[in-house]
Every structure is written in C-alpha cells, then in structure tokens.
C-alpha positions in Angstrom: 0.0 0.0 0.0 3.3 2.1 0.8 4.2 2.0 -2.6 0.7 2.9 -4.6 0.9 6.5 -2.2 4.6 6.9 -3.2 4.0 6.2 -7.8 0.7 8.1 -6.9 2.4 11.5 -5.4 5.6 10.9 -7.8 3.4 10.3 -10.7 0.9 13.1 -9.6 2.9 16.0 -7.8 6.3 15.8 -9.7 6.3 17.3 -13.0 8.8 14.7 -14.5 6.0 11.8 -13.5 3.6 14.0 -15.0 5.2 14.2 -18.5 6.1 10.3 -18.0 2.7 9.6 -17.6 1.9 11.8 -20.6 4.6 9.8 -22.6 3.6 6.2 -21.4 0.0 6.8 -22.6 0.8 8.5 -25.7 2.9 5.3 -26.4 -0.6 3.5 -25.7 -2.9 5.5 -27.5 0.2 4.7 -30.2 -0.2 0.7 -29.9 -4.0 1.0 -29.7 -4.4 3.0 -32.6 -2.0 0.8 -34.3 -4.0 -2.8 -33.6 -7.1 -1.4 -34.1 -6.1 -0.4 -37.8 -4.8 -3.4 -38.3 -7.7 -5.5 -37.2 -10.0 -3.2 -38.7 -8.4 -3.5 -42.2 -8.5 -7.6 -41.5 -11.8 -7.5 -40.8 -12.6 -5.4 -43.9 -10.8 -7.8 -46.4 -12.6 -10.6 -45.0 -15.7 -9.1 -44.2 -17.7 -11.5 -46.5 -16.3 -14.9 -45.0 -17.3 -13.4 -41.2 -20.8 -12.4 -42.4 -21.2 -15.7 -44.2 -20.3 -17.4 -40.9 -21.8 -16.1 -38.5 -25.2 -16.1 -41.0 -24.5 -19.4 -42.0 -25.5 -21.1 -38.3 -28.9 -18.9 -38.3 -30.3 -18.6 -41.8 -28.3 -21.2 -44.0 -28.2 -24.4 -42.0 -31.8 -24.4 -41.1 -32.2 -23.4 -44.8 -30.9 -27.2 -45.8 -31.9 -28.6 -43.1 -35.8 -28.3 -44.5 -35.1 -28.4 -48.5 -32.7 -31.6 -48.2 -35.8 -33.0 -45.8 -37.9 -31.9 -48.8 -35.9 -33.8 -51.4 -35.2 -36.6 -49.2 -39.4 -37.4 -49.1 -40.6 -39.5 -51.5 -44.3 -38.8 -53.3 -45.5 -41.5 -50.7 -44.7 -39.9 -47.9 -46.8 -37.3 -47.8 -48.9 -37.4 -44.3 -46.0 -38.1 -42.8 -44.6 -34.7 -44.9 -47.2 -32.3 -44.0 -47.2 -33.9 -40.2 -44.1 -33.2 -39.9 -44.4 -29.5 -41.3 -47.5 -28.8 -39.2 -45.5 -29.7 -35.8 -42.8 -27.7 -36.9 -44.9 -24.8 -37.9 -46.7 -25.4 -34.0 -43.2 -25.3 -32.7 -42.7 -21.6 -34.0 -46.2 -20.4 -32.8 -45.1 -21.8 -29.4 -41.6 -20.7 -29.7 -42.9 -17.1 -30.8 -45.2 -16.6 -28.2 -42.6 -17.6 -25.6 -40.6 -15.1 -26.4 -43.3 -12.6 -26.7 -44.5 -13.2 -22.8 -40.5 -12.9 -22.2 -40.2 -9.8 -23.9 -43.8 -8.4 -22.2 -42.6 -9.5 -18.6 -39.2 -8.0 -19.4 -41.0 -4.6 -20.0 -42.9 -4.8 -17.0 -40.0 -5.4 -14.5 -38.1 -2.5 -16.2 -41.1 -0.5 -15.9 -42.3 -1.2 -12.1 -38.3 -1.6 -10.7 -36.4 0.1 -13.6 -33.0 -1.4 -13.9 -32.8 -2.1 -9.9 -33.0 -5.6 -10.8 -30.7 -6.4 -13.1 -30.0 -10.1 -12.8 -33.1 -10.7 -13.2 -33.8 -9.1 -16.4 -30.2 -10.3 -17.8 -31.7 -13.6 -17.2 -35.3 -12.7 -18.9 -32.9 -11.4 -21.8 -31.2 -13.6 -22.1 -33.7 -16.5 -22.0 -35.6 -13.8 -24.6 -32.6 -14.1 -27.2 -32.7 -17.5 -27.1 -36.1 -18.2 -27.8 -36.2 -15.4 -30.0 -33.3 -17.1 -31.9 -34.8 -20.2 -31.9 -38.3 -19.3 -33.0 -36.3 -17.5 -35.9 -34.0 -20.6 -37.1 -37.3 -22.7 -37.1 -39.0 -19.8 -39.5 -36.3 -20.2 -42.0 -36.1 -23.7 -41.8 -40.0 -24.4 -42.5 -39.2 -21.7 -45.2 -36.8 -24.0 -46.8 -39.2 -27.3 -46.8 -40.7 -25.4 -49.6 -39.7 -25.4 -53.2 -39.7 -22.5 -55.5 -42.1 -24.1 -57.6 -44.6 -23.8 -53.9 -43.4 -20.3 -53.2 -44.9 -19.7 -57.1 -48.3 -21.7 -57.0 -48.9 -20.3 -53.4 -48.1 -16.6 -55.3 -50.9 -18.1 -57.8 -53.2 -19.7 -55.2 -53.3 -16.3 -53.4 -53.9 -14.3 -56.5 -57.2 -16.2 -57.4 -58.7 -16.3 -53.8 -61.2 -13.4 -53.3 -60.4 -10.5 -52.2 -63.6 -9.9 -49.8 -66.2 -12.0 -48.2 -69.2 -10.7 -51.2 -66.4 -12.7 -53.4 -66.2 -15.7 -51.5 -70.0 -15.7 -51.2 -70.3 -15.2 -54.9 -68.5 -18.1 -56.0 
C-alpha cells in the first residue's frame, strides 16, 4: 500500500511523472491506434467470410436442413410430410409466443423496478434471445421445406382467392 501512495504523489505531484505519464499513454494510445487499424483493415478484407459465418448457423443451415428433408421425401410420404411440417410450424407459434411473454414481462419489470433488478432481467434477456433465436432458425427452416415451384403456386393460389367475403359468397 506504501508504494501505490509513493508512484501516486511521484506520478501526480512531480512534473517529470507528470510528462512520463503523458509519454507512457501516448505510447498506448500509439499501440492502440496501431491494432485497431490493423484488425479493422482484417476485418474489412474478409468481411464476406465473417458475415457468411456467423449467417450461415442462423439462416443457411436451417435453410438445408428443411429443402434436403424436402428432397429426401418421396411422393409416398406425404402425411408423414405435412405432419411433420404442421409440428414444426406449431413449434414456431409456441416458440414465438414464448418469447413474446418474455419480452412483455421483461418490459414490465423495467417498468415497475427500472434497472434495480438487473440479474433478473439479464436472465429474462437472455432467456428472450434464445427463444427469439430459436423461433427464428425454425421460421427459416419451414421456409426451406418449400420449393420454388410452392413459393410460385402459393403466389398463384393467393392471387385467385377473393379479395372480400361478397367474393367468396359469390362463388
């Protein structure tokens, strides 16, 4: 403890610690300024390959997870095709509205406590972000048990269906 007091009044009552401490943090700022360049200019030559990687676990996996189940199904499968998309399209409802109610209770604890809790709403967060990002990763997968040639007849199916109830009736 003898020796913080003695650097802290050489270092703060002398003016050669002064201009010391100047110079060490100059030579700092120096190396800081230096990496970070360095990193950033990294970072921007391989900007594509950390984007792809970090999208590739939440959009693009899923993604082919669903269109190689898709391919993989044979014409005869087909209950066992649209059971299988029905509890997966159940499991994003149920997903969704979990993190909904995390995301409403969240809100309410800031707004009765403010931020005088916070382990518990790092916990609701983070439990939100997870079922967020799992409600998500499901989305895009059911997405990808689709073809193109669905995405275009549902486009089709959705143009011919009326437009009001007097329609529907009228048909």
């Amino acid at each position: 403890m003898e020796y913080i007091a003695i650097l802290e009044k050489f270092f703060l009552q002398n003016l050669f610690g002064v201009l010391l401490l100047g110079a060490l943090g100059s030579i700092l700022g120096v190396g800081i300024l230096s990496v970070g360049r360095r990193l950033i200019r990294f970072l921007s030559e391989h900007k594509e390959y950390f984007y792809l990687r970090i999208l590739y676990k939440f959009i693009f996996v899923p993604y082919e997870i669903g269109s190689n189940f898709t391919k993989l199904i044979s014409p005869s499968n087909d209950a066992k095709y649209i059971i299988y998309y029905i509890a997966q399209l159940i499991e994003v409802l149920i997903l969704f509205f979990i993190s909904l109610s995390l995301f409403i209770v969240g809100s309410f604890i800031i707004l009765l406590h403010g931020i005088e809790k916070p382990y518990l709403l790092s916990f609701i967060a983070s439990i939100f972000f997870l079922t967020f990002f799992g409600w998500f990763n499901l989305l895009v997968r059911c997405v990808g048990f689709l073809s193109r040639e669905h995405h275009d007849l549902m486009k089709k199916i959705k143009s011919e269906q009326p437009k009001s109830f007097k329609e529907y009736l009228e048909q």
